[in-house]
MIMARVEX-749624 format. One line per 4 residues: number of its first residue (from 0); their letters; for each residue z negated, y, x negated of N, C-alpha, C, O. Coordinates in steps of 0.001 Angstrom, whole numbers, plus 500000, padded with zeros to 6 digits. Layout:
<recs>
NUM = A = Z Y X Z Y X Z Y X Z Y X; ... .
</recs>
This chain:
<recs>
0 = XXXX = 500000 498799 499153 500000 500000 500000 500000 501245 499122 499108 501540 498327; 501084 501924 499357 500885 503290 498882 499401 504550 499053 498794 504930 500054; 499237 504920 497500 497957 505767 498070 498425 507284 498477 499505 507859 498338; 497356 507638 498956 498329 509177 499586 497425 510368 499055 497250 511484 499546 .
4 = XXXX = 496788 509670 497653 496360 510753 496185 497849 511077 495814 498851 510423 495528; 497396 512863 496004 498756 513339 495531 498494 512827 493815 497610 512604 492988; 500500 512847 494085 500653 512185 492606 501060 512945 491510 500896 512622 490333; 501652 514073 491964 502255 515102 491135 501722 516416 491231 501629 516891 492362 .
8 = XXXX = 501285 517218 490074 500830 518245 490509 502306 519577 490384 502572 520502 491152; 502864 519218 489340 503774 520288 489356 505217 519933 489021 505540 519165 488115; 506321 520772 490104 507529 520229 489939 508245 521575 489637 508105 522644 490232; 509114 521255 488481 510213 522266 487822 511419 522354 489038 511837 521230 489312 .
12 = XXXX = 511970 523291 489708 513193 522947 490486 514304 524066 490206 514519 525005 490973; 514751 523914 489410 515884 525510 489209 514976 526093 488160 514276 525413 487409; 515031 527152 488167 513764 528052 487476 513214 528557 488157 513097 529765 487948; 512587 528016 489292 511050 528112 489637 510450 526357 489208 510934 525228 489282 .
16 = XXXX = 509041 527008 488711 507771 526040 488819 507041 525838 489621 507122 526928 490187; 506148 525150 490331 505842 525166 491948 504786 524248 491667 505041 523291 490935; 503675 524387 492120 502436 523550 492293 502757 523028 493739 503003 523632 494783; 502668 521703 493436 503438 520540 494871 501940 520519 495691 500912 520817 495082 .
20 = XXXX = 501929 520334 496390 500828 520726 497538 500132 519146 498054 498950 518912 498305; 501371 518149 498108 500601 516868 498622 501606 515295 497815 502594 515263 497081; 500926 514434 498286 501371 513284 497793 502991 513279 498554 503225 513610 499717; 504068 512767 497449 505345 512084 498095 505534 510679 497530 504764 510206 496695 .
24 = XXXX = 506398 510153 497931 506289 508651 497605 507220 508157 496554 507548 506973 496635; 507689 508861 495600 508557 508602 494748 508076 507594 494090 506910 507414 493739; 509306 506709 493868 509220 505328 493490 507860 505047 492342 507571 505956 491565; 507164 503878 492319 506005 504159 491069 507261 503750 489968 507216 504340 488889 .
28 = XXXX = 508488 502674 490206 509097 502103 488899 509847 503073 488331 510720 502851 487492; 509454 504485 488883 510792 505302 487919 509383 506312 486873 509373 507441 486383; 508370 505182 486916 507512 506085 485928 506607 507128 485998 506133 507801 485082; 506311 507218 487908 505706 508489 487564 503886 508509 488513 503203 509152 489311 .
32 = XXXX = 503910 507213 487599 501997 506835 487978 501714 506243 486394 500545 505859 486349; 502279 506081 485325 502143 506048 484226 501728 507551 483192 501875 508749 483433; 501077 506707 481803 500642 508135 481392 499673 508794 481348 499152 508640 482453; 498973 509560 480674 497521 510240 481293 497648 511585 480586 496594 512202 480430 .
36 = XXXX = 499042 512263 480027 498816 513270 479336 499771 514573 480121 500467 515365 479485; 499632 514571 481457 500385 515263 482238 501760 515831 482051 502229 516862 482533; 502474 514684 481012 503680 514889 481019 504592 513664 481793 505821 513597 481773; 504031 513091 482207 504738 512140 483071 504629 511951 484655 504514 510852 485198 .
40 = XXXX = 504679 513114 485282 504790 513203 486428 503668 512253 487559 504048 511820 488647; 502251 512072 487004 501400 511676 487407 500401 512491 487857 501020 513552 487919; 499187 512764 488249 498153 513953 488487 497721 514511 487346 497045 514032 486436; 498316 515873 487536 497995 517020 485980 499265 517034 485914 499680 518177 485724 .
44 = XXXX = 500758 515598 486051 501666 515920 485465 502981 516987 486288 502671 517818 487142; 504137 516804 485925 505285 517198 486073 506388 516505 486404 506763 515522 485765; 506941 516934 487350 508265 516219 488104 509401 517129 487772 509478 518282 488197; 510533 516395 486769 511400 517835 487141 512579 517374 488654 512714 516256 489150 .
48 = XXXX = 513230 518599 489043 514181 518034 490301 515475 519084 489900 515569 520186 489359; 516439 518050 490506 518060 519357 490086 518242 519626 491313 518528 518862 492235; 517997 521204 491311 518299 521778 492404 519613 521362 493135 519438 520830 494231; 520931 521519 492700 522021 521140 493368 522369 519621 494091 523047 519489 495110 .
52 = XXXX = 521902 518804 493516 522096 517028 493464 520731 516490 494283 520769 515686 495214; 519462 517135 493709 518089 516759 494597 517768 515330 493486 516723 514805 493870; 518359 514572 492246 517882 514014 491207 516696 514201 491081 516504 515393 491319; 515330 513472 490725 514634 513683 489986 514404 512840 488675 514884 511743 488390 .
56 = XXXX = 513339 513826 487777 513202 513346 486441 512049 513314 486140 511184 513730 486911; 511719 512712 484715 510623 512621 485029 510055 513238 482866 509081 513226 482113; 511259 513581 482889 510919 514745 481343 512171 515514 481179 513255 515156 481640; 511950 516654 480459 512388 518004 480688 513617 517661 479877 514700 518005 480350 .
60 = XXXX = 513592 517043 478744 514917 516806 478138 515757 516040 478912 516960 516164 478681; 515365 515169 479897 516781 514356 480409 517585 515154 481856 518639 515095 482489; 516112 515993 481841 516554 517089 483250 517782 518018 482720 518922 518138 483169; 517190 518589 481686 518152 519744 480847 519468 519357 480725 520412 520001 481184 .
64 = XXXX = 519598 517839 479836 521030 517061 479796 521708 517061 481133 522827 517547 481296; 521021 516518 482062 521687 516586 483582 521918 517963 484146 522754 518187 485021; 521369 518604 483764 521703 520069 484639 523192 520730 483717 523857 521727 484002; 523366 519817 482627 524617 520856 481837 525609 519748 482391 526784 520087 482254 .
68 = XXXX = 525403 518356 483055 526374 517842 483390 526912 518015 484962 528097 518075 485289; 525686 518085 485917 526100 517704 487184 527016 518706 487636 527420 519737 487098; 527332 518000 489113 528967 518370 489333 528812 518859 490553 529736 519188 491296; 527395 518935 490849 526956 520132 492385 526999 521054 492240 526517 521247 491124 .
72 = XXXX = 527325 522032 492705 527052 523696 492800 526665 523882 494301 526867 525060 494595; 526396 523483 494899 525782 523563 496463 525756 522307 497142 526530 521453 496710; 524832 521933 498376 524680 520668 498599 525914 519751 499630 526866 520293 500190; 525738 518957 499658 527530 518335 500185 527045 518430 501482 525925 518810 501823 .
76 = XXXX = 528043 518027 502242 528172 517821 503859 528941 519509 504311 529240 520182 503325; 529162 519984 505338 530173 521241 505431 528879 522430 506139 527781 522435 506696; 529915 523301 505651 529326 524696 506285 529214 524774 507287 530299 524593 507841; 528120 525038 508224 528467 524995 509978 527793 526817 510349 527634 527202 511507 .
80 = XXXX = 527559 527491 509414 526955 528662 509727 527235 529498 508178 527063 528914 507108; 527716 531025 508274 527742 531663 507483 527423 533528 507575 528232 534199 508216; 526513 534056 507063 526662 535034 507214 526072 536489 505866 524942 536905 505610; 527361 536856 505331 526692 537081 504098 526792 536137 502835 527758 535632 502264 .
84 = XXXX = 525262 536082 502588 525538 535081 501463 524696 533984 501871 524385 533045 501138; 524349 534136 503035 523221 532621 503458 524002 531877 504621 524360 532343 505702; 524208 530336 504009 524767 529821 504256 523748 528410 505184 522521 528398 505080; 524421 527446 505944 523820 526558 506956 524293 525704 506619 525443 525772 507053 .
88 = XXXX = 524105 524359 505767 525043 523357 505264 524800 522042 506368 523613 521729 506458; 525667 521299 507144 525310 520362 507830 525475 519069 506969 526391 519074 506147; 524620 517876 507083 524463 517060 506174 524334 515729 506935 523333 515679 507649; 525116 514647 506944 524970 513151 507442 524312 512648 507077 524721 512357 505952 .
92 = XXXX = 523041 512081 507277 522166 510836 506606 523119 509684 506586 522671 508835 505816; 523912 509421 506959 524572 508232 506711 525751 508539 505389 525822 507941 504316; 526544 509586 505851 527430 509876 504760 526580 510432 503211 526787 509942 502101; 526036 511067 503385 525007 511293 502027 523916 511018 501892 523232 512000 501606 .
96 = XXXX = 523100 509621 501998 522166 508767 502310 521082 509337 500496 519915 509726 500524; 521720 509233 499520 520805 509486 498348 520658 510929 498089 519862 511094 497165; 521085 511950 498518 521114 513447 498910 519594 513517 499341 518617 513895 498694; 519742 512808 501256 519090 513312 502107 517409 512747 501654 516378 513412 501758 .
100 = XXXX = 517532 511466 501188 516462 510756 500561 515875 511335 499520 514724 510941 499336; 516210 512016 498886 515764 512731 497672 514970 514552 497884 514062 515247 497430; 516007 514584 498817 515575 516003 499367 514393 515546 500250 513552 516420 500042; 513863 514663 501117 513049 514310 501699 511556 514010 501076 510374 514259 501312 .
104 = XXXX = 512418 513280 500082 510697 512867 499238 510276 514667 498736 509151 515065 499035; 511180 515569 498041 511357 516500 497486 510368 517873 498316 509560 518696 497886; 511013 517534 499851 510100 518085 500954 508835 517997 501415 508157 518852 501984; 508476 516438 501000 507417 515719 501320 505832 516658 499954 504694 516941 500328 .
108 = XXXX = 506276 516830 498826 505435 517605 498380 505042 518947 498769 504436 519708 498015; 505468 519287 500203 505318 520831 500350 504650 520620 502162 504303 521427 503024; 504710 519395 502108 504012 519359 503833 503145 518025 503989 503408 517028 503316; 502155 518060 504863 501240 516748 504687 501539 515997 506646 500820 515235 507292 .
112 = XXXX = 502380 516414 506881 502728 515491 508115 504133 514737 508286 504717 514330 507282; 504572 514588 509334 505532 513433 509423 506939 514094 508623 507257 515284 508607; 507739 512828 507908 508809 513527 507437 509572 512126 507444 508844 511171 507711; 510938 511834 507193 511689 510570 506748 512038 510460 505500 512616 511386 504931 .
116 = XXXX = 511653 508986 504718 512085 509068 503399 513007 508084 503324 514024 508310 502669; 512858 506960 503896 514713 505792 503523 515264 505637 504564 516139 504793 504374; 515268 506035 505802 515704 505418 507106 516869 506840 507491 516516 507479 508483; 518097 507314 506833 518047 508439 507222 519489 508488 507518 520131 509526 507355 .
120 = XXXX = 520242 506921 508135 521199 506682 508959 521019 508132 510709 521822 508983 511093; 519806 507792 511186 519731 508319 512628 519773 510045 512510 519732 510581 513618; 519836 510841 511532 519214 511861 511354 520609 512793 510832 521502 512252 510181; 520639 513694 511068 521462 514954 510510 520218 516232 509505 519090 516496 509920 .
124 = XXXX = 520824 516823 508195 520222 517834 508189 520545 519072 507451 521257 519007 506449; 520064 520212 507883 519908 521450 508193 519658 522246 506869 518569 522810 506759; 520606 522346 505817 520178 522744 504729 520741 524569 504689 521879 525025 504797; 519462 525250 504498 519816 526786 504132 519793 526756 502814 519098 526017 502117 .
128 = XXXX = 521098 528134 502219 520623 528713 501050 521161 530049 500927 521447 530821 501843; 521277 530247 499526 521688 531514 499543 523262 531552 498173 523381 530826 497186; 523753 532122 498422 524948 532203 497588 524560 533103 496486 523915 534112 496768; 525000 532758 494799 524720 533348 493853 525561 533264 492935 525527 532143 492427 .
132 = XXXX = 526485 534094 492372 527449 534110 491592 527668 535324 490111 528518 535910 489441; 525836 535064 490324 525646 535713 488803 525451 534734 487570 525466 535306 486479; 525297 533564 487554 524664 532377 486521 525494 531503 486659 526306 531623 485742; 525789 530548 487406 526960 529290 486764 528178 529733 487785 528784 528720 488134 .
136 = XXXX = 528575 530597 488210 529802 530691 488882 529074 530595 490023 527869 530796 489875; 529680 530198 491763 529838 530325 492619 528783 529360 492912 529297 528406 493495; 527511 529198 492755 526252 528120 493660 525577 528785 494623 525623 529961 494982; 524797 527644 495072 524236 528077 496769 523234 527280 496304 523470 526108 496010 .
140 = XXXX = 521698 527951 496152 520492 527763 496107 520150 527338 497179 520861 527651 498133; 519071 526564 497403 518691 525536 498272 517050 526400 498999 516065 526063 498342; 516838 527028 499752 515597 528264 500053 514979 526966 501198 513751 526887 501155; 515659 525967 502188 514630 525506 503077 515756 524285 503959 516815 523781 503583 .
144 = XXXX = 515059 524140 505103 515536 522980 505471 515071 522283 506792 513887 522172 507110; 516009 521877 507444 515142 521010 508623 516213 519897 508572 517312 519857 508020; 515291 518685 509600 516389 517674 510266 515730 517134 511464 514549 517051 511800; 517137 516701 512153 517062 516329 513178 517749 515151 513795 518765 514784 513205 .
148 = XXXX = 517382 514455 514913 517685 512991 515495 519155 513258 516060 519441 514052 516956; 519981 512475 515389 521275 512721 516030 521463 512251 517668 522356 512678 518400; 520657 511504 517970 520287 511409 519531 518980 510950 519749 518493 509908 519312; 518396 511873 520518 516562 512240 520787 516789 512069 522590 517084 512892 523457 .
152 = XXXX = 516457 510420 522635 515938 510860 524377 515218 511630 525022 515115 511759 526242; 514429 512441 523743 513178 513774 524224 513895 514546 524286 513779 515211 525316; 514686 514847 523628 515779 515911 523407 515233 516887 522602 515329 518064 522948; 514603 516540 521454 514452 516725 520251 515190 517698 519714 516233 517137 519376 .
156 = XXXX = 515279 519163 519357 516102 519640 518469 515927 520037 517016 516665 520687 516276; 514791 519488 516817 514087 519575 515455 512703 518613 514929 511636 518534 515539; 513024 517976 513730 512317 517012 512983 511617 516909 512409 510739 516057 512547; 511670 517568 511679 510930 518482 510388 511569 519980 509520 512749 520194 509242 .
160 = XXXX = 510642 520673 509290 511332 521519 508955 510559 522412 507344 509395 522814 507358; 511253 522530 506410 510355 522683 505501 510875 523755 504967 512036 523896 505352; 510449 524760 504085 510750 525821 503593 510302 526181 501996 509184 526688 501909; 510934 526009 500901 510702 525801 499723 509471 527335 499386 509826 528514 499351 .
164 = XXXX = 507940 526772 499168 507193 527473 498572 507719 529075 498237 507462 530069 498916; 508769 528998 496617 508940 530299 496013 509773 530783 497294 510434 531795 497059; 509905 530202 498805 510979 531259 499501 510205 531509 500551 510791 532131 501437; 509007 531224 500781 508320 531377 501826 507656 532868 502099 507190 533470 501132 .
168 = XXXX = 507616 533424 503329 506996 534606 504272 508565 535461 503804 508621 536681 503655; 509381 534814 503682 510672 535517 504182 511722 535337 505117 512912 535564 504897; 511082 534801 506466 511722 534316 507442 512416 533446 507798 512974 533366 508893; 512469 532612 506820 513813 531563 506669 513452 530110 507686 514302 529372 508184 .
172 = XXXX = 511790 529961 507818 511466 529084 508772 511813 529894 509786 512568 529308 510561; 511506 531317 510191 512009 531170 511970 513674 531522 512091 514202 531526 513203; 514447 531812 510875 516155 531357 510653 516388 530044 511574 516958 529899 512656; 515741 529180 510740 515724 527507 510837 515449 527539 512357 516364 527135 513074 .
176 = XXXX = 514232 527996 512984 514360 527608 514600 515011 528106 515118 515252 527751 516272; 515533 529002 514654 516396 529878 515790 518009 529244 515402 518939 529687 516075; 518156 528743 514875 519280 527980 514582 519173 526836 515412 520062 526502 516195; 517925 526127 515233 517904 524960 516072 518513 525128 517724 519313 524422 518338 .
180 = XXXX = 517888 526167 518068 518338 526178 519397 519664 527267 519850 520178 527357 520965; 519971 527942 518759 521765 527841 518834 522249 526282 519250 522542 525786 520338; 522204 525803 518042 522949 524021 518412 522576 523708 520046 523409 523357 520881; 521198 523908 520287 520899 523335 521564 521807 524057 523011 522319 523593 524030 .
184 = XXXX = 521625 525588 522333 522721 526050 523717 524428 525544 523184 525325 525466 524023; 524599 525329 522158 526078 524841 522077 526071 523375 522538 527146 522823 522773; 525272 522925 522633 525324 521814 523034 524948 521334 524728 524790 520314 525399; 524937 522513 524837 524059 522902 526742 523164 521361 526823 523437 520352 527473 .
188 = XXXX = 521874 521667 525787 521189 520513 526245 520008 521123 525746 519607 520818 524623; 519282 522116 526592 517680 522538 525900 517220 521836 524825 517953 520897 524516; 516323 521971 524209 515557 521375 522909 514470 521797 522768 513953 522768 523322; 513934 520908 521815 512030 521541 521372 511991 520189 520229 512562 519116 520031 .
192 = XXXX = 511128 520872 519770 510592 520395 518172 509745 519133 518184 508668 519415 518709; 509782 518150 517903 509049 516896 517667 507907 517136 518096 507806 518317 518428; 506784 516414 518275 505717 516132 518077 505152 515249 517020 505863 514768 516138; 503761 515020 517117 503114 516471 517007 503680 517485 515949 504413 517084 515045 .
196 = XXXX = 503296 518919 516090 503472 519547 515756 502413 519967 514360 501373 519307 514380; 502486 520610 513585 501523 520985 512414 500760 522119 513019 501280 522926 513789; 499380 522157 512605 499034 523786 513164 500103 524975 512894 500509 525771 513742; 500520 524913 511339 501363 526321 510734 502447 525628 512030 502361 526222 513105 .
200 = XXXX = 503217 524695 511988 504598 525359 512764 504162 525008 514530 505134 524955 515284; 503012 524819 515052 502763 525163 516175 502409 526937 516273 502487 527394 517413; 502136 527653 515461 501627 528951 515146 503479 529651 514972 503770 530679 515582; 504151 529189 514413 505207 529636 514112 506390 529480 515358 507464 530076 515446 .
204 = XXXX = 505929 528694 516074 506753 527829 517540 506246 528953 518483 507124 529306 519271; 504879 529714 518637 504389 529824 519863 505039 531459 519199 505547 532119 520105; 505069 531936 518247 505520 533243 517967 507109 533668 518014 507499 534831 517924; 508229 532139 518222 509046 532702 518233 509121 532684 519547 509413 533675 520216 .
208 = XXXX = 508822 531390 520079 508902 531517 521450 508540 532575 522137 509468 533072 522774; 507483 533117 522241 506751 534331 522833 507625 535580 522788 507902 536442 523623; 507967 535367 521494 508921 536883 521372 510368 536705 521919 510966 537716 522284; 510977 535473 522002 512298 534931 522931 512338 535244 524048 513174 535834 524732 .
212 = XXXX = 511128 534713 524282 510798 535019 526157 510513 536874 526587 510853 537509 527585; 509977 537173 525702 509611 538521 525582 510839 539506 526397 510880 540133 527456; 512075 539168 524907 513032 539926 524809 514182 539343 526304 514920 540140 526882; 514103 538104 526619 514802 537835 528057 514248 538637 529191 514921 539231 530034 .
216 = XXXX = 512624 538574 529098 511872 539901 530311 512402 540660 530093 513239 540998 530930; 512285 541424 528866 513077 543055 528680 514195 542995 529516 514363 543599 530575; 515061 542096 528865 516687 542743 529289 516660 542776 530347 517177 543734 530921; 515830 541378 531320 516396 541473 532678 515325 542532 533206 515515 542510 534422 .
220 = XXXX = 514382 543375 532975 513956 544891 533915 514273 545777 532755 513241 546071 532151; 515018 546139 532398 515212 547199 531508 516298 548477 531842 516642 549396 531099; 516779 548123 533513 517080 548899 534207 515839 549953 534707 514728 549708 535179; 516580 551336 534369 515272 552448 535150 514727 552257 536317 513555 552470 536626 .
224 = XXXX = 515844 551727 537178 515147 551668 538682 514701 549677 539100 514661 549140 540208; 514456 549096 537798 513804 548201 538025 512408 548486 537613 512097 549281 536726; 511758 547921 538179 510080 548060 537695 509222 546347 537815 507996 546292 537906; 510101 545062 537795 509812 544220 537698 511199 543293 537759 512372 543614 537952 .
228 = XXXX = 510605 542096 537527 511185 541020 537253 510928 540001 538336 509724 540156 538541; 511488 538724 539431 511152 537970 540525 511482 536763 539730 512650 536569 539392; 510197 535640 539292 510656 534737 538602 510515 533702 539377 509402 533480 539854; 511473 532958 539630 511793 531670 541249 511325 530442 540077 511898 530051 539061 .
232 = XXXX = 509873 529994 540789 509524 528462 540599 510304 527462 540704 510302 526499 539938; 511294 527670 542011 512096 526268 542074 512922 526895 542807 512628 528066 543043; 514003 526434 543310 515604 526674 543620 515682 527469 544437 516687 528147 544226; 514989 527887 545575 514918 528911 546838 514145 529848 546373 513115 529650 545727 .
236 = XXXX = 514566 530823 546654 513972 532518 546003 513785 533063 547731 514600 532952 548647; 512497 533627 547745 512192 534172 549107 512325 535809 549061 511298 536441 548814; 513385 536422 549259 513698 538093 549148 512418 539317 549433 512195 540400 548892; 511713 538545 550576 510380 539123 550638 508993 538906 549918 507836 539257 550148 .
240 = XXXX = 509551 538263 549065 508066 537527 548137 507296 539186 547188 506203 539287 546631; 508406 540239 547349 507694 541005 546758 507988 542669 546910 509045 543223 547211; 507315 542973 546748 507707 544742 547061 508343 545714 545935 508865 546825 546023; 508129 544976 544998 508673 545736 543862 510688 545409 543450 511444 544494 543776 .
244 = XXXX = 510868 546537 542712 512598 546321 542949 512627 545779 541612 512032 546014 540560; 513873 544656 542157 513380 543541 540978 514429 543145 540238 515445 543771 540539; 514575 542371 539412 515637 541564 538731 515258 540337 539121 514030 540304 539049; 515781 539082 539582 515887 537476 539803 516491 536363 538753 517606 536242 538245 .
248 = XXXX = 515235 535574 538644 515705 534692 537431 514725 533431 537824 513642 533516 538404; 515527 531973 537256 514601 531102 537507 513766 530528 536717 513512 531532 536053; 513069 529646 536205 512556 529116 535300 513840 527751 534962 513477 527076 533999; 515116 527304 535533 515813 526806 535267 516753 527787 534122 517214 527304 533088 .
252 = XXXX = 516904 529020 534467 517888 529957 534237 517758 530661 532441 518580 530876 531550; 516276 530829 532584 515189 530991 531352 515726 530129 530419 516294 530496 529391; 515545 528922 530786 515983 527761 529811 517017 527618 529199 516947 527282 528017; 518194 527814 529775 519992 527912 530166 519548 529203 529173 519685 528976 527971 .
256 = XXXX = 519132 530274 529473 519319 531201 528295 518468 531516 526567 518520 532308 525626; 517926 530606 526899 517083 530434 525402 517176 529036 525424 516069 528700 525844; 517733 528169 525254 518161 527255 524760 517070 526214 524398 517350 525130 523887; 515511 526706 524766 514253 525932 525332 513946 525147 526624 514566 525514 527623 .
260 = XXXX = 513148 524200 526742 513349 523066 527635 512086 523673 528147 511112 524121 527542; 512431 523541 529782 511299 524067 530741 509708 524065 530208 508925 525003 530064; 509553 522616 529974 508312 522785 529743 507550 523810 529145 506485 524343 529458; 508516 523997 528007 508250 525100 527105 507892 526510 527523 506889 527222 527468 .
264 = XXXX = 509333 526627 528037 509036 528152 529233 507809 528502 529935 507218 529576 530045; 507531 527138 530459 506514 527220 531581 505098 527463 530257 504473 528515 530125; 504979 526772 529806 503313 526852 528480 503182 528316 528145 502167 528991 528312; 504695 528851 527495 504901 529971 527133 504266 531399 528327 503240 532079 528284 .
268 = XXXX = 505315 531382 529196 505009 532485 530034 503287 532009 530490 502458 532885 530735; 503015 530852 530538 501028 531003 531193 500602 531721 529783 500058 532824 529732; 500924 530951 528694 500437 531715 527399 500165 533308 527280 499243 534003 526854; 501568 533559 527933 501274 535091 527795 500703 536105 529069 500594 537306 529318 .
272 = XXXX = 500398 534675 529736 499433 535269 531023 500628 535840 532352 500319 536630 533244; 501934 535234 532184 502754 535873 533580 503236 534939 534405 504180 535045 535188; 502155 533495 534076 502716 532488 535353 501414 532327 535431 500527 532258 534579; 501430 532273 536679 500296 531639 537467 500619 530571 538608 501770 530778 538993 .
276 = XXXX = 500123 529668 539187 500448 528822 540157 501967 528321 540552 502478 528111 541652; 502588 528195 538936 504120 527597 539108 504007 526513 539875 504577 526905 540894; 503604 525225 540129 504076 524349 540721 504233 524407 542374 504323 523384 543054; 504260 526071 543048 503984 525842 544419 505470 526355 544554 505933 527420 544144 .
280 = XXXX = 506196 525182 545329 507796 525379 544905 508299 526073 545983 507985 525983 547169; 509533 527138 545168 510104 527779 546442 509226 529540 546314 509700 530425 547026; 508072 529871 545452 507631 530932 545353 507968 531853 544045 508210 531618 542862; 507883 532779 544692 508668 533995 543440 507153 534217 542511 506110 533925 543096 .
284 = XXXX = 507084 534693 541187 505949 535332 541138 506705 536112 539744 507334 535756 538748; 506132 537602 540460 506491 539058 540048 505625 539461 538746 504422 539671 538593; 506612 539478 537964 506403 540115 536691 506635 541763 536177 507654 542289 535731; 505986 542040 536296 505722 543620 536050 506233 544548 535043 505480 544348 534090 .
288 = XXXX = 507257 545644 534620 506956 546615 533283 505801 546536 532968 505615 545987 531883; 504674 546975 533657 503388 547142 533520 502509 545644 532586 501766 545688 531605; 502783 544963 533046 502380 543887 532563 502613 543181 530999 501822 542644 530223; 504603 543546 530907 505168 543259 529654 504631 544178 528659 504423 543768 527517 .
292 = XXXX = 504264 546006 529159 504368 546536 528296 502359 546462 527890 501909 546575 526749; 501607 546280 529001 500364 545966 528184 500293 544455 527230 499398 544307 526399; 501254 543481 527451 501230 542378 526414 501852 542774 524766 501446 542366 523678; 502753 543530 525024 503065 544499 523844 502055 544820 522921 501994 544438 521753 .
296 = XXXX = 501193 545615 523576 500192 546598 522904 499230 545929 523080 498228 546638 523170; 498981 544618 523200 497500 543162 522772 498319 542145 522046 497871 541262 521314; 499777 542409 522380 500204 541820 520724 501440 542148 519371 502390 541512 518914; 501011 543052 519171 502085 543931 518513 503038 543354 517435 504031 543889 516941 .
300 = XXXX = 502327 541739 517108 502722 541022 515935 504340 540571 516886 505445 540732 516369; 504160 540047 518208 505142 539325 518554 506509 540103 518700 506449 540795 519716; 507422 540205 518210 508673 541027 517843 510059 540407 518019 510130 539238 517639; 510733 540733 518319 511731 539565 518647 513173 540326 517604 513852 541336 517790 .
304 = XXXX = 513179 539397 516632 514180 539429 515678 515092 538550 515426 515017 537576 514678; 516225 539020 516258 517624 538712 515998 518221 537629 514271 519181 538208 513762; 517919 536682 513685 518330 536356 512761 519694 535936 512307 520363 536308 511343; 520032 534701 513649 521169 534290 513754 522680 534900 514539 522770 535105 515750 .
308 = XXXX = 523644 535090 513667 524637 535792 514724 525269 534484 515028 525614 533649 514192; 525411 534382 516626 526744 533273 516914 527708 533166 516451 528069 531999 516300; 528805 534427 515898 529671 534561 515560 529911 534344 513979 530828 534570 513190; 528599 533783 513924 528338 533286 511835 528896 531742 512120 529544 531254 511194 .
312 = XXXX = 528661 530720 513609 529108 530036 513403 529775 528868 513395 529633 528126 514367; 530828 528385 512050 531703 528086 511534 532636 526841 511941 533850 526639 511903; 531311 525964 512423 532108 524870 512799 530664 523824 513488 529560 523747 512947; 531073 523120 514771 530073 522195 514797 530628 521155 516088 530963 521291 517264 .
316 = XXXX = 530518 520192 515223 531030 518791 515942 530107 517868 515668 529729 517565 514536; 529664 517325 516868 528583 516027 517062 529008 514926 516223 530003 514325 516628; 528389 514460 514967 529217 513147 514731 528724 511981 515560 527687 511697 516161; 529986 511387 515323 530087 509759 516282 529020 508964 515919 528870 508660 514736 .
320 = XX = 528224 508570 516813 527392 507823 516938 527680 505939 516469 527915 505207 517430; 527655 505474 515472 528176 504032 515071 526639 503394 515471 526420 502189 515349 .
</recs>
């Protein structure tokens, strides 16, 4: 049985150095539970990894030799998102099976909950970076990452999602969700994120969400002579349910436009205190300016920022299910 004493304390990846955070399961026969002088990638030691390929090593000279040979400059599988210089690489677990495996264990030092390390036929994934064409010519740095079930009877639109240390509190995890559920409205099939969730990306889930939902209230009363919003529990909207002049939307409709699966909607809006007694079907319940704009000013953190443009992207076709 594998122990889950982290094994590595520090991994070289590009030129950043990175103190690895938890145990990954890299093979013991490639050497790296041997040793006691923290050069062999054991506790105290060092892992090196090639950024482009996702290789690891396990001493600095055979890393160095490989980095003047390999033949990556960005990670394989195609572009499905571009904007600028940050790019969305889509990736087959089946077609690049020692890629995705490597990047996984690679991930696995930066998070202590569920992730996939050999099984990674069922799975697609989600590689961000950034384009740089000051140092070896034309590469695409590797900043973060998710994956996902190429078919989720939950309807799953996200697996895991990890975000490389030196790139972190620069938005690139809520990039990553908000990408997720692009795919989900291109795919007109709502989505939501695995379970369980981690505290950090349940904290990171309830903030984008909040601010998604936020910015759909806005638009729909953001007419002057609206002063609320009529949000229909279930399919029949009653015209007299309220006195205020309204905008009409359903909790089906919500979904259809944020690319989140009811449930979600529904946790969300009680979260922010503007549903009350959804399950009594067939009833409107009126959401206020008044209401949105005191949730504003009790939570000033929640902001709703635009990351992804649709029109970034590039290409996206379901692969065939074998």
């Amino acid at each position: 049985e594998i122990t889950r004493v982290k094994n590595i304390s520090v991994v070289q990846f590009g030129r950043y150095e990175c103190s690895a955070w938890y145990f990954s399961p890299y093979p013991e026969e490639d050497g790296y539970r041997c040793g006691s002088d923290g050069g062999d990638g054991i506790v105290g030691g060092k892992l090196w990894v090639c950024e482009f390929c996702m290789k690891y090593f396990k001493g600095q000279m055979v890393w160095s030799h490989h980095r003047a040979q390999c033949g990556f400059h960005h990670p394989p599988g195609e572009v499905v998102y571009q904007n600028g210089n940050i790019k969305i690489y889509e990736i087959d677990g089946k077609v690049d099976k020692l890629y995705c495996q490597n990047l996984c264990l690679f991930g696995k030092l930066f998070i202590d909950h569920k992730t996939v390390y050999y099984d990674m036929e069922p799975f697609l994934f989600y590689v961000l970076t950034e384009s740089d064409n000051s140092r070896r010519g034309d590469v695409d740095h590797v900043l973060a990452y998710f994956s996902k079930e190429k078919e989720s009877v939950d309807g799953y639109n996200l697996a895991c999602i990890v975000t490389l240390p030196h790139h972190q509190r620069k938005g690139y995890g809520r990039l990553l969700i908000e990408f997720s559920y692009e795919l989900s409205k291109v795919q007109n099939i709502p989505g939501t994120p695995e379970r369980p969730l981690s505290d950090l990306g349940l904290v990171s889930y309830r903030a984008y969400w909040q601010s998604v939902i936020l910015h759909e209230i806005d638009s729909l009363i953001e007419e002057p002579s609206l002063s609320a919003m009529s949000l229909r529990t279930g399919s029949t909207f009653h015209a007299g349910s309220t006195a205020h002049p309204s905008s009409q939307v359903s909790l089906q409709e919500l979904s259809e436009r944020t690319g989140m699966k009811h449930e979600d909607v529904v946790t969300t809006l009680q979260g922010m205190g503007f549903l009350r007694h959804w399950k009594v079907e067939g009833k409107a319940i009126v959401i206020t300016r008044e209401m949105v704009d005191d949730f504003k000013v009790e939570n000033p953190k929640v902001k709703y920022e635009k990351k992804i443009d649709p029109r970034g992207l590039i290409w996206y076709c379901e692969p065939e299910i074998v």
